[in-house]
GUMAR-878038 format. One record per residue: residue number from 1; residue in three letters; x, y, z of N, C-alpha, C in turn. Coordinates in Angstrom, 1 decimal, m for minus. Example, Ala and Ser with C-alpha at 12.3 -4.5 7.8 and 13.67 -1.06 7.14 Angstrom:
BEGIN
     i    aa       nu       nv       nw      cau      cav      caw       cu       cv       cw
     1   ALA     13.2     m5.7      7.8     12.3     m4.5      7.8     13.2     m3.3      7.8
     2   SER     12.8     m2.2      7.1     13.7     m1.1      7.1     12.9      0.0      7.9
% end
This chain:
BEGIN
     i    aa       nu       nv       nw      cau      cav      caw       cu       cv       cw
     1   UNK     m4.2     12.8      8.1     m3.1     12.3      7.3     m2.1     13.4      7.0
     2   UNK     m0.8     12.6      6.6      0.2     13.9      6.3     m0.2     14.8      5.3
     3   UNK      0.5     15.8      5.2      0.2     16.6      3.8      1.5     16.6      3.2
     4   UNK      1.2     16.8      2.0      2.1     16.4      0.9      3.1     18.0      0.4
     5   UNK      4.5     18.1      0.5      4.6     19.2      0.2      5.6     19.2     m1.3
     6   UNK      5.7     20.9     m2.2      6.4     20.8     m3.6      7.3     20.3     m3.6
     7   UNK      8.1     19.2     m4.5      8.8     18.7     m4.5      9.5     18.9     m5.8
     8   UNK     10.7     18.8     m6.0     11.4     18.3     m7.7     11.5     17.3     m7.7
     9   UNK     11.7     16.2     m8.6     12.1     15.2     m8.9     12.7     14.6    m10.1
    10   UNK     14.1     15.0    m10.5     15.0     14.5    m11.7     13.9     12.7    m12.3
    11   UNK     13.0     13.2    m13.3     13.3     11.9    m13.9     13.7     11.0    m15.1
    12   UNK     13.5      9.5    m15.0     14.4      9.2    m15.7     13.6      8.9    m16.7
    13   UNK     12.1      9.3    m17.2     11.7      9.2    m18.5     12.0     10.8    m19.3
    14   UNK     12.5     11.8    m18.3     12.7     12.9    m19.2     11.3     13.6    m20.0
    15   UNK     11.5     14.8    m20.7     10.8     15.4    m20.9     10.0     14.6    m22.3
    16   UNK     10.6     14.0    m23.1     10.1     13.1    m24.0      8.8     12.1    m23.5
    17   UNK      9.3     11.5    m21.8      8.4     10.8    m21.4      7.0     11.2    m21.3
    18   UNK      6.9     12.4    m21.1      5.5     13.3    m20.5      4.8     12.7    m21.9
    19   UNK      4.8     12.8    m23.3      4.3     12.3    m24.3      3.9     11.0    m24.7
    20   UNK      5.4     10.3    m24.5      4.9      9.5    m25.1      4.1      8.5    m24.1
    21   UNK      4.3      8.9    m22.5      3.2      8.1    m22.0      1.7      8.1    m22.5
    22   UNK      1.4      9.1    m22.5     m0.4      8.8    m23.2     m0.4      8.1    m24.3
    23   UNK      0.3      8.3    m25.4     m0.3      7.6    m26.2      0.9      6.3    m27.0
    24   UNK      1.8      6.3    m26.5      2.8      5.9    m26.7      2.7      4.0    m27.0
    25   UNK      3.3      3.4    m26.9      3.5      1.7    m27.4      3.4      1.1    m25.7
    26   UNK      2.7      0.1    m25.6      2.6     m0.2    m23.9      3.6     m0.9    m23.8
    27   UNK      4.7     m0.9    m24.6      6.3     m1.1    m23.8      6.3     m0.2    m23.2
    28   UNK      6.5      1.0    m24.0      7.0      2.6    m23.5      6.3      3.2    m22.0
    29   UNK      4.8      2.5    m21.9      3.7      2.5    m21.3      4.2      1.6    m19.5
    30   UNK      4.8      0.7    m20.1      4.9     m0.1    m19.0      6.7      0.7    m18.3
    31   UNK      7.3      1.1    m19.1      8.9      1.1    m18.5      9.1      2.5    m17.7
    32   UNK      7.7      3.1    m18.2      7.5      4.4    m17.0      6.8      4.3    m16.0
    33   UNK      5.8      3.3    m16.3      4.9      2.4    m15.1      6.2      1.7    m14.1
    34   UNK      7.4      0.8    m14.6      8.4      0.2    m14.0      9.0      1.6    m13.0
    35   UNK      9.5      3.0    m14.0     10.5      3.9    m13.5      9.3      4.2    m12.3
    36   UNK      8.1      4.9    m12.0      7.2      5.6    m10.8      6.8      4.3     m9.8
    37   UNK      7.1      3.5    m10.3      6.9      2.6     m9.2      8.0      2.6     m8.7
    38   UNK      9.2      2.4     m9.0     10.6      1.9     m8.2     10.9      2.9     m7.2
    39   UNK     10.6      4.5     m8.2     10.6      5.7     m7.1      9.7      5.9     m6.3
    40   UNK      8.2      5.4     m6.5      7.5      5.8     m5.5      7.7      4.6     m3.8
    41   UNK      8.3      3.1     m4.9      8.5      2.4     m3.7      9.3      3.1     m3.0
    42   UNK     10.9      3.4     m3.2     11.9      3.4     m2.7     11.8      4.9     m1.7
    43   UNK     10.5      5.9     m2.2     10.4      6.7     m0.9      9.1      6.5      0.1
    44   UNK      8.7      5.3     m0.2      7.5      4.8      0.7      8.4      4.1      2.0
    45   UNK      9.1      3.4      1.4     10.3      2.2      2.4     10.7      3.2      3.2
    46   UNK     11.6      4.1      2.7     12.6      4.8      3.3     12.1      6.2      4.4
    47   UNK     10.9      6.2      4.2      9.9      7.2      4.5      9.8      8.8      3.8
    48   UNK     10.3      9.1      2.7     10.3     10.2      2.5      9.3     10.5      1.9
    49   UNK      8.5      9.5      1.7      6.9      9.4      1.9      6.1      9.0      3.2
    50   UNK      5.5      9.6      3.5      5.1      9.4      5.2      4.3      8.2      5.1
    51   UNK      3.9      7.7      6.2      2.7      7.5      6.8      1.7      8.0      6.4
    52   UNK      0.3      8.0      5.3     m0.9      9.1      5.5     m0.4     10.3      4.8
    53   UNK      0.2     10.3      3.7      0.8     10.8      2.7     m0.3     10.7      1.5
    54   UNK     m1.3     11.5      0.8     m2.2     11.4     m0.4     m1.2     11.6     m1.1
    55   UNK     m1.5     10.2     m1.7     m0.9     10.4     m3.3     m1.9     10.8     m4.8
    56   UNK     m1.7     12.1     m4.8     m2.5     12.4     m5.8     m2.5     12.4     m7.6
    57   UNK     m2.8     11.6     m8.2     m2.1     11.5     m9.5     m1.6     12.2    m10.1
    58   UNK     m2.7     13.6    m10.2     m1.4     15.0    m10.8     m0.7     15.6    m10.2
    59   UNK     m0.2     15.7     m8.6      0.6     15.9     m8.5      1.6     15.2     m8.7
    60   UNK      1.8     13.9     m8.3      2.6     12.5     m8.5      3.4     12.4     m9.6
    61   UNK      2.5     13.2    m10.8      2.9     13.2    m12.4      3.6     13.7    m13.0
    62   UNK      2.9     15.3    m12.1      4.4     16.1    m12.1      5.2     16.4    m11.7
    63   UNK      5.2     15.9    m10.4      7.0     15.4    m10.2      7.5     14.8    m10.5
    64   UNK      6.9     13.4    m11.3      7.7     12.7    m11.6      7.9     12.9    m12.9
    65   UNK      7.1     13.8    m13.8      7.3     14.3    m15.2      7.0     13.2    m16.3
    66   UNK      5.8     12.9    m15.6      5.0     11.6    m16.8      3.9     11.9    m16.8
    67   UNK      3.0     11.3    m17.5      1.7     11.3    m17.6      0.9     10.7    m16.3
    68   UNK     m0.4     10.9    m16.5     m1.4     10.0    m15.0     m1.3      8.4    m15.3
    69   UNK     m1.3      8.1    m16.8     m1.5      7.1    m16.8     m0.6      5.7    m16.1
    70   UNK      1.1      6.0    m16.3      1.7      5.3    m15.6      1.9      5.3    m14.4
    71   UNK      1.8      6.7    m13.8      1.5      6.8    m12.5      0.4      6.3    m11.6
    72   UNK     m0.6      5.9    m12.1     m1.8      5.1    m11.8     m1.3      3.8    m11.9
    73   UNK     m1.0      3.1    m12.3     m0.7      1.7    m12.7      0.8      1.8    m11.3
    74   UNK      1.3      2.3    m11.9      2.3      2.0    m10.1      2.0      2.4     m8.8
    75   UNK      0.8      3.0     m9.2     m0.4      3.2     m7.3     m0.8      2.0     m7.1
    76   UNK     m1.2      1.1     m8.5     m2.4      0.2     m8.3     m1.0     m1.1     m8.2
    77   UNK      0.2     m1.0     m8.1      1.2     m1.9     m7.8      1.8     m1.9     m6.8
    78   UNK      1.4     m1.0     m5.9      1.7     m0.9     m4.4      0.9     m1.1     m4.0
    79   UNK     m0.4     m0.7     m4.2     m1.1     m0.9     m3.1     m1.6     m2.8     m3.5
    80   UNK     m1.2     m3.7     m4.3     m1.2     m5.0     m4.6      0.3     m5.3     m3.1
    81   UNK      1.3     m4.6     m3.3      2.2     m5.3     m2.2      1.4     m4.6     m0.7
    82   UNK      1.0     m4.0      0.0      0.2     m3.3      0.7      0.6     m2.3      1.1
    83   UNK      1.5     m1.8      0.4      2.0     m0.5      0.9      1.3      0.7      0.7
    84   UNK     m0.5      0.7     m0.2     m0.8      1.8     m0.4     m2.1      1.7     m0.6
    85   UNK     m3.4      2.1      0.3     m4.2      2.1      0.1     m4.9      2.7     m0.6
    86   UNK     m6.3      2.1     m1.6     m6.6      3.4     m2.6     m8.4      2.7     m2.4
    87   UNK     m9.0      3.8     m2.5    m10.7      4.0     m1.6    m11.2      4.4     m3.4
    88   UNK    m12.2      3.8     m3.5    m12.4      4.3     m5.1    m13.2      5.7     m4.6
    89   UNK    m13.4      6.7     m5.4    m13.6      8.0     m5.0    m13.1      8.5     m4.0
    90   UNK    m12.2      8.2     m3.6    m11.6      9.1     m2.3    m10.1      9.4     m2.7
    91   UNK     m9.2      8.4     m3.2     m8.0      8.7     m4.1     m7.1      7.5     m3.2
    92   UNK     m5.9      7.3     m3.1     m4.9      6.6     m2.5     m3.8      7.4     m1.6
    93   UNK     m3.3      6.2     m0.2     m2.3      7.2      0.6     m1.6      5.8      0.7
    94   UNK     m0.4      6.3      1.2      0.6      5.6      2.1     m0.3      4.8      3.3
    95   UNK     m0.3      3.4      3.3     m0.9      3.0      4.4     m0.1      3.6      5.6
    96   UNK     m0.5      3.6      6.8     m0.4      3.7      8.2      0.7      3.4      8.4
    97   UNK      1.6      3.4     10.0      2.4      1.9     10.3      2.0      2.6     11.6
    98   UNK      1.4      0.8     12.5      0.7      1.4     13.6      1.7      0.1     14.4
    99   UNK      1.5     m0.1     15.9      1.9     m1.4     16.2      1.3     m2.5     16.3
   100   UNK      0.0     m2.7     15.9     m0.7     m3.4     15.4      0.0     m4.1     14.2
   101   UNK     m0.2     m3.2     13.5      0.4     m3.8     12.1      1.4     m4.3     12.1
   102   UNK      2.6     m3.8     13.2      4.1     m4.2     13.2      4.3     m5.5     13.2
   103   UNK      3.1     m5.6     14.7      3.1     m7.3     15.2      2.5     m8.2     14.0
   104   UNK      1.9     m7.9     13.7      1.1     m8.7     12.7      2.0     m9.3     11.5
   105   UNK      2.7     m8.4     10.9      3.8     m8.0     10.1      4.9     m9.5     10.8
   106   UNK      5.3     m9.4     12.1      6.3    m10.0     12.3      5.8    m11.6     12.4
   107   UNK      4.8    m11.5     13.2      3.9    m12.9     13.7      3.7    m13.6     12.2
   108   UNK      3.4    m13.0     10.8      3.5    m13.6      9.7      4.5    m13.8      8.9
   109   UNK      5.7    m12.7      9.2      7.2    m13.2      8.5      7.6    m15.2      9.2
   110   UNK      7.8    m15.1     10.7      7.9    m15.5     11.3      7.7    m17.0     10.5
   111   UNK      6.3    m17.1     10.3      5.5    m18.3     10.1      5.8    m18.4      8.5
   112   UNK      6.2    m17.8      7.6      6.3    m18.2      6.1      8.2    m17.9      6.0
   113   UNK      9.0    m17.1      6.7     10.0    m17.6      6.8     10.6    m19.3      7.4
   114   UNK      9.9    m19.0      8.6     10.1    m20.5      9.3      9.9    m21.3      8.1
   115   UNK      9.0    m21.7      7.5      8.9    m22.7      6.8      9.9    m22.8      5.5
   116   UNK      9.7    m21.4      5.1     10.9    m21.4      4.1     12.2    m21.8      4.1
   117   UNK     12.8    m21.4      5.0     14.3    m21.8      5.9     14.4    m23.4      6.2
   118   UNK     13.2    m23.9      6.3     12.9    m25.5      7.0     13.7    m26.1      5.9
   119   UNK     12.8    m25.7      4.7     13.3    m26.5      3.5     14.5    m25.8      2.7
   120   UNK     14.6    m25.2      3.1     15.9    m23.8      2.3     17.4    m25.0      3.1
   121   UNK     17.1    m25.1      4.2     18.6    m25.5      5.2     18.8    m27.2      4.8
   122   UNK     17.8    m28.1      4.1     17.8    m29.4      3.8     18.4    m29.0      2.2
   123   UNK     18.4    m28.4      1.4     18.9    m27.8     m0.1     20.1    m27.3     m0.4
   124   UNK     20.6    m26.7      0.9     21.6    m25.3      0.8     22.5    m26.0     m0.6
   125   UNK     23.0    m25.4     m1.3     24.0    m25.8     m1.6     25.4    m25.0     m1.9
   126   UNK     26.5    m25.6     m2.0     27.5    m24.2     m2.1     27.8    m22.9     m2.3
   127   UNK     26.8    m23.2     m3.2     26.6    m21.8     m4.3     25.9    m20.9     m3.8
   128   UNK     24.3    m21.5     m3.4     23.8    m20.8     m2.3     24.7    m20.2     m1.5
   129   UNK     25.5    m20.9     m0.7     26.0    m20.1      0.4     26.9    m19.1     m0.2
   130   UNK     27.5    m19.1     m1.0     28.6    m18.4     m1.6     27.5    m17.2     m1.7
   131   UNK     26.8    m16.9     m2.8     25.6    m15.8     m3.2     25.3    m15.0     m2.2
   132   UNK     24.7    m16.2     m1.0     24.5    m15.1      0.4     25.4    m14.5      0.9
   133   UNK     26.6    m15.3      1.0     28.0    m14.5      1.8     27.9    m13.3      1.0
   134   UNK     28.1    m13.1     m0.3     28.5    m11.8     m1.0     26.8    m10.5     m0.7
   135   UNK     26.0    m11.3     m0.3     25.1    m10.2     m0.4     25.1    m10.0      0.8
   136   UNK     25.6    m10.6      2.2     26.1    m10.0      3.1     27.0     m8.8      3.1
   137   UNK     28.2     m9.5      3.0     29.4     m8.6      2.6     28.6     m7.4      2.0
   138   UNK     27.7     m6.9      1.3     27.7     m6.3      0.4     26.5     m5.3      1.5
   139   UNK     26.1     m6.3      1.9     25.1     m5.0      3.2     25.9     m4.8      4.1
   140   UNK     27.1     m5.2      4.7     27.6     m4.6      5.7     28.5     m3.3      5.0
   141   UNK     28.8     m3.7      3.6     30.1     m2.7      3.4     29.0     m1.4      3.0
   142   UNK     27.7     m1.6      2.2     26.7     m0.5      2.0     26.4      0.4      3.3
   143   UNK     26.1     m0.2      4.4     25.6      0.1      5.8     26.8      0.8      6.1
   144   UNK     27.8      0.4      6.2     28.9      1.2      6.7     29.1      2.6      5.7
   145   UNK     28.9      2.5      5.1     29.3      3.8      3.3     28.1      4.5      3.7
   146   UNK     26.9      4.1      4.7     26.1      5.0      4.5     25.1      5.1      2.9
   147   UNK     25.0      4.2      2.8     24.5      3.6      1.1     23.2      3.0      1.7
   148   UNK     22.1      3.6      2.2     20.6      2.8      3.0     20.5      2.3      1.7
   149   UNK     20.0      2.6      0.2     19.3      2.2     m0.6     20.0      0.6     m1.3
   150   UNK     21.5      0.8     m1.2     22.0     m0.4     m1.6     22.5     m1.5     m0.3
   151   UNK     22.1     m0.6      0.8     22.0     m1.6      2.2     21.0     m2.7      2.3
   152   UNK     19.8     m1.8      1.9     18.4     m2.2      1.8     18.4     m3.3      0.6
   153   UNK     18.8     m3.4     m0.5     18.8     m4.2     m1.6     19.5     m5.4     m0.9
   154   UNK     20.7     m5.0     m0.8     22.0     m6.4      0.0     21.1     m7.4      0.9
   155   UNK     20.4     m6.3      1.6     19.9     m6.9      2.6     18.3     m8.1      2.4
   156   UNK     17.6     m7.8      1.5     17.0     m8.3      0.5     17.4     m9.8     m0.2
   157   UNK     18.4     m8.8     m0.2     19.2    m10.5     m1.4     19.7    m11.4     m0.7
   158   UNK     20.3    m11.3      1.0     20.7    m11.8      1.3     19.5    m13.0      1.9
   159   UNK     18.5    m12.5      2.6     17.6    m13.3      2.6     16.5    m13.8      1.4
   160   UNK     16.5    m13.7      0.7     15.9    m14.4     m0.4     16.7    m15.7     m1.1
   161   UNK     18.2    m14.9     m1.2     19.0    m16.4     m1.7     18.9    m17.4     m1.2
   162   UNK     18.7    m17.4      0.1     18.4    m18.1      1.0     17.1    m18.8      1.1
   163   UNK     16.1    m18.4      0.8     14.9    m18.4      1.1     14.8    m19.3     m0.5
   164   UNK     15.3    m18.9     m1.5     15.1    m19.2     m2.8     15.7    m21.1     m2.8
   165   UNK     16.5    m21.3     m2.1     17.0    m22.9     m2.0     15.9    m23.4     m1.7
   166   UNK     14.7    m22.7     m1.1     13.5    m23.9     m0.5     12.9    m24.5     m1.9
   167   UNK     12.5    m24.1     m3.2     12.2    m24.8     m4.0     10.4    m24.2     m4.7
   168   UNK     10.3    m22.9     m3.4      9.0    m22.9     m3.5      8.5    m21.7     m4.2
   169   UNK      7.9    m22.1     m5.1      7.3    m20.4     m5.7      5.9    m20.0     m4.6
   170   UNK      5.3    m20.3     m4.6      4.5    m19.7     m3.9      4.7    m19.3     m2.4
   171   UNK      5.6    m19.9     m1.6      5.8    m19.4     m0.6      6.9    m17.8     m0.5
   172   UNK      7.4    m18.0     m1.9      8.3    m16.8     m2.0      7.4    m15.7     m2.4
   173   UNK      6.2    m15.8     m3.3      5.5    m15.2     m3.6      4.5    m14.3     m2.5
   174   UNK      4.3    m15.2     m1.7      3.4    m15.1     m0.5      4.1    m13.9      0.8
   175   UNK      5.3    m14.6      0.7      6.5    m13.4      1.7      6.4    m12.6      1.1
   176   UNK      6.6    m11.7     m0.1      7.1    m11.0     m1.0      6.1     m9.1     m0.1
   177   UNK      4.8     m9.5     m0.1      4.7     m8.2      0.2      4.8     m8.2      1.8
   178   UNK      5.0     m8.8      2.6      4.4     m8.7      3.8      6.4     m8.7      4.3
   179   UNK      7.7     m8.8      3.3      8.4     m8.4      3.4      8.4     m7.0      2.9
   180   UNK      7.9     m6.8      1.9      8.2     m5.2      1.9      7.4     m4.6      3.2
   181   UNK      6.1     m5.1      3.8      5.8     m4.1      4.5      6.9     m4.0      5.7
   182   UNK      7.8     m5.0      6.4      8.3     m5.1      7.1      9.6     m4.5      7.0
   183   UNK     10.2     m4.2      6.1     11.0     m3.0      5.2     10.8     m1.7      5.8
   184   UNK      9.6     m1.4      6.1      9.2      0.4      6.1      9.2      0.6      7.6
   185   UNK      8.9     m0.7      8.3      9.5     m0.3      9.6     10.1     m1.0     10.2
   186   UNK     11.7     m1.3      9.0     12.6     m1.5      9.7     13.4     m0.1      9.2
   187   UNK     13.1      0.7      8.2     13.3      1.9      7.8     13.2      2.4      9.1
   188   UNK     12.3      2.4      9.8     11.5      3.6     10.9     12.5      3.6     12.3
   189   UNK     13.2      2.5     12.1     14.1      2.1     13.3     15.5      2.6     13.2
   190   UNK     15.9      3.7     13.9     17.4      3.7     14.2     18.0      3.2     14.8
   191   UNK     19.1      2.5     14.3     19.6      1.1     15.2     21.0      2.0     15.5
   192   UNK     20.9      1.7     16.9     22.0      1.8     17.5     23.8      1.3     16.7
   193   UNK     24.5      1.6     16.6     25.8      0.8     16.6     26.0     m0.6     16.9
   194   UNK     26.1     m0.5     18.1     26.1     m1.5     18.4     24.9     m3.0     18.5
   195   UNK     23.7     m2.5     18.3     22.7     m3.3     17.4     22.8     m3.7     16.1
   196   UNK     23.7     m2.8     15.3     24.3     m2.9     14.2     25.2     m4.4     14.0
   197   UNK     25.8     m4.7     14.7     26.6     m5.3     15.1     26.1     m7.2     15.5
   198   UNK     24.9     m6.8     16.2     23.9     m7.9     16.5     23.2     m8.8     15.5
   199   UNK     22.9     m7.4     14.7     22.4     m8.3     13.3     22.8     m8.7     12.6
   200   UNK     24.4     m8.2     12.3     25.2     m9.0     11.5     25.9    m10.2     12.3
   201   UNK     25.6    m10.9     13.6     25.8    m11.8     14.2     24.6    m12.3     13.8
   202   UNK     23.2    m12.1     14.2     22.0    m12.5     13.5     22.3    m13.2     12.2
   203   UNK     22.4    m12.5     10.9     22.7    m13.0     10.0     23.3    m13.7      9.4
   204   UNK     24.8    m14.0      9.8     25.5    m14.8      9.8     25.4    m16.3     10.4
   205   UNK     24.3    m16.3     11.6     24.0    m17.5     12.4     23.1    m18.4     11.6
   206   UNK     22.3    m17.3     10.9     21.4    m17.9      9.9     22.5    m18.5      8.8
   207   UNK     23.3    m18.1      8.3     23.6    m18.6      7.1     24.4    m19.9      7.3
   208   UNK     25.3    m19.7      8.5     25.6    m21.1      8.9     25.2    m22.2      9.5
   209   UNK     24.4    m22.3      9.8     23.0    m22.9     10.2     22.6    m23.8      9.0
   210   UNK     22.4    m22.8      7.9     22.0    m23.3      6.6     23.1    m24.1      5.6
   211   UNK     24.2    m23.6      5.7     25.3    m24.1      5.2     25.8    m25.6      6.1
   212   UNK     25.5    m25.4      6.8     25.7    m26.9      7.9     24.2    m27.8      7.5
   213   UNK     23.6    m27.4      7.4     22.3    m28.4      6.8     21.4    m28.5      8.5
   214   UNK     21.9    m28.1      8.9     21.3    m27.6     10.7     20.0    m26.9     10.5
   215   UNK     18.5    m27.7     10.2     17.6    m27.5     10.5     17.4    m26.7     11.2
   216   UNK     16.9    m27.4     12.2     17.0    m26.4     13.9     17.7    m25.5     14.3
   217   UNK     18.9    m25.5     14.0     19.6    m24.4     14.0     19.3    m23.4     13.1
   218   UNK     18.6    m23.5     11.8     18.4    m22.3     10.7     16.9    m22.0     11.2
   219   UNK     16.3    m22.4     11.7     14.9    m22.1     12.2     14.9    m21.3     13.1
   220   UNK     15.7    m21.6     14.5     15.5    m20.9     15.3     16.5    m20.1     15.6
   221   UNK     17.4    m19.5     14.6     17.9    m18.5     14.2     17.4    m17.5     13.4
   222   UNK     16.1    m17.5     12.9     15.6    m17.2     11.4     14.8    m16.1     12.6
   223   UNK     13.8    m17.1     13.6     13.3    m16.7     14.6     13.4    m15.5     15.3
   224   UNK     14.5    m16.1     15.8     15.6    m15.0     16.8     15.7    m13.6     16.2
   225   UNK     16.0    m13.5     14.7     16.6    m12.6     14.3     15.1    m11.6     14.0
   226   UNK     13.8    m12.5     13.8     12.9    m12.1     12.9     12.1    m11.2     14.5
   227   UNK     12.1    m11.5     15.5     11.5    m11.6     16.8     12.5    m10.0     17.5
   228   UNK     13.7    m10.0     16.8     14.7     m9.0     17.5     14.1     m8.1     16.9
   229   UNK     13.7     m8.0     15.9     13.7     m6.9     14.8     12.2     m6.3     14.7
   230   UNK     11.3     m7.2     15.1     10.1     m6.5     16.0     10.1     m6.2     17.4
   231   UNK     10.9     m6.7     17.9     11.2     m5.4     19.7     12.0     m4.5     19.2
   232   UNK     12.5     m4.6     18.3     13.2     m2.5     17.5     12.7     m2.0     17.3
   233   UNK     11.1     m2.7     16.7     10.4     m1.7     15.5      9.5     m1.1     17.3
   234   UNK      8.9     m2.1     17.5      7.7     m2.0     18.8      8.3     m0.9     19.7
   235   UNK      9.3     m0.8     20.0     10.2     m0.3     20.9     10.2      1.2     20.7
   236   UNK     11.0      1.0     19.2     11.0      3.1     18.8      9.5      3.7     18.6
   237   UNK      8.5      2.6     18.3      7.1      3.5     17.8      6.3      3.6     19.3
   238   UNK      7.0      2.9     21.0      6.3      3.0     21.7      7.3      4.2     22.6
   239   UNK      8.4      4.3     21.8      9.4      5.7     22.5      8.8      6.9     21.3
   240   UNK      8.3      7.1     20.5      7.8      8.3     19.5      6.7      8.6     20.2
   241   UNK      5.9      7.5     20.7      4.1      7.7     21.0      4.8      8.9     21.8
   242   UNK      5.2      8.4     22.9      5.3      9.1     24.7      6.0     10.3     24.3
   243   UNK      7.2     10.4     23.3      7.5     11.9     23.2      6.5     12.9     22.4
   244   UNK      7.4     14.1     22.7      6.0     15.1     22.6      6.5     15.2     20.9
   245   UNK      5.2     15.8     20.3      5.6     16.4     19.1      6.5     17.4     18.6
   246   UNK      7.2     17.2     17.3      8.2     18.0     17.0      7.1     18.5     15.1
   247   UNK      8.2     19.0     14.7      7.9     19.9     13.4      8.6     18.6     12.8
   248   UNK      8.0     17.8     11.7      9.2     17.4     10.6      9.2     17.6      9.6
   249   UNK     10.3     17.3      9.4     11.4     18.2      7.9     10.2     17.3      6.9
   250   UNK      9.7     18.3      5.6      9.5     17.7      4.7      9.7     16.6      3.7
   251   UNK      9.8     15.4      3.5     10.3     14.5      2.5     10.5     15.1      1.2
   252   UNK     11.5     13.8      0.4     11.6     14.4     m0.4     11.4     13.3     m1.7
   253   UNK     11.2     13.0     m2.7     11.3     12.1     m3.2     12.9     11.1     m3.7
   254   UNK     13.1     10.1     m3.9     14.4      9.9     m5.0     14.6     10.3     m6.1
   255   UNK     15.8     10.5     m6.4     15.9     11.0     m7.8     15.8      9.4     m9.0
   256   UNK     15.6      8.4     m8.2     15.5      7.3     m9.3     15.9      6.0     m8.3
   257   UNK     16.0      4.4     m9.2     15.7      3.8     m8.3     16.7      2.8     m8.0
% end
């Protein structure tokens, strides 16, 4: 597994927080539990948490300049989405990303998007589409600014507004982690320019599709786009295997989320 190297980390419970987490009011308890989670997700996604990364409480604590306790509770909140495995006596890491997992990852977006979108494209309604348009707009203009973290959100919102017309809680509930894992290695993928370009045709085909009330057409565009995005991911981790080893630069954490 990776090894973990010193880090700083500005945070946003401040030096006050280190206190009142132990013994503090389980508001206070939970909105430091909310702040170590959003940072620990946001450098698990992005990778500046590796792969096989131990996350060890006291160190975790004090970088993030809290107590163990809320830091424990946002280990035990990733590893609920599957981003983090934790072995009792052994401690918690960053799960893997292997191509195993990628496929698996996609072969189930696939199957709980499809359905989502089924009934998402019989619902759409204006407003819906209005919502998505702007969280488009808002991932392309992020992506271009070089803004991954508000690229990544846009990008998020744009499929879930969508996803959210289906009517279903549990199916959104059910995507929810098996979208974030699919997040970390679309993180892992550097997309060309002009693949850049693909997916915002991708995206777009879906939305119109759904705005037309085009079943078939929102399915097997949902498809297309969900199926492209696993020969990116498959593709760069079977061009990493075959190159030789390099040194990499140490991660680093966010400063917030």
């Amino acid at each position: 597994m990776a090894t973990t190297h010193r880090r700083t980390v500005p945070s946003d419970a401040g030096d006050g927080g280190r206190a009142g987490a132990g013994g503090g009011a389980d508001g206070q308890h939970r909105t430091l539990a909310d702040s170590a989670t959003a940072i620990l997700h946001e450098a698990i996604l992005t990778g500046r948490l590796p792969a096989g990364t131990p996350l060890r409480l006291n160190e975790m604590a004090d970088l993030l300049g809290m107590s163990m306790s809320p830091v424990r509770e946002s280990i035990r909140r990733l590893a609920a989405l599957g981003l983090v495995e934790v072995v009792q006596h052994k401690g918690a890491w960053v799960m893997p990303l292997t191509i195993e997992d990628a496929v698996d990852t996609h072969e189930a977006r696939i199957a709980m998007e499809t359905a989502l979108i089924e009934r998402a494209a019989t619902r759409f309604t204006a407003e819906d589409a209005r919502r998505a348009e702007a969280a488009l707009d808002e991932h392309i203009a992020a992506s271009a600014r070089g803004d991954a973290t508000a690229a990544r959100r846009a990008h998020t919102d744009f499929h879930f507004t969508i996803y959210r017309a289906a009517g279903s809680r549990w199916l959104l509930r059910g995507l929810e982690p098996v979208w974030e894992n699919s997040e970390r290695y679309r993180f892992a993928t550097v997309t060309p320019a002009g693949q850049n370009e693909e997916r915002v045709r991708e995206h777009r085909a879906i939305l119109d599709a759904c705005a037309a009330g085009d079943v078939a057409a929102a399915v097997a565009a949902v498809q297309v786009h969900i199926r492209r995005a696993a020969d990116r991911v498959i593709g760069k981790m079977d061009s990493d295997a075959a190159a030789p080893p390099t040194a990499r630069e140490p991660g680093r954490l966010p400063s917030g989320s």
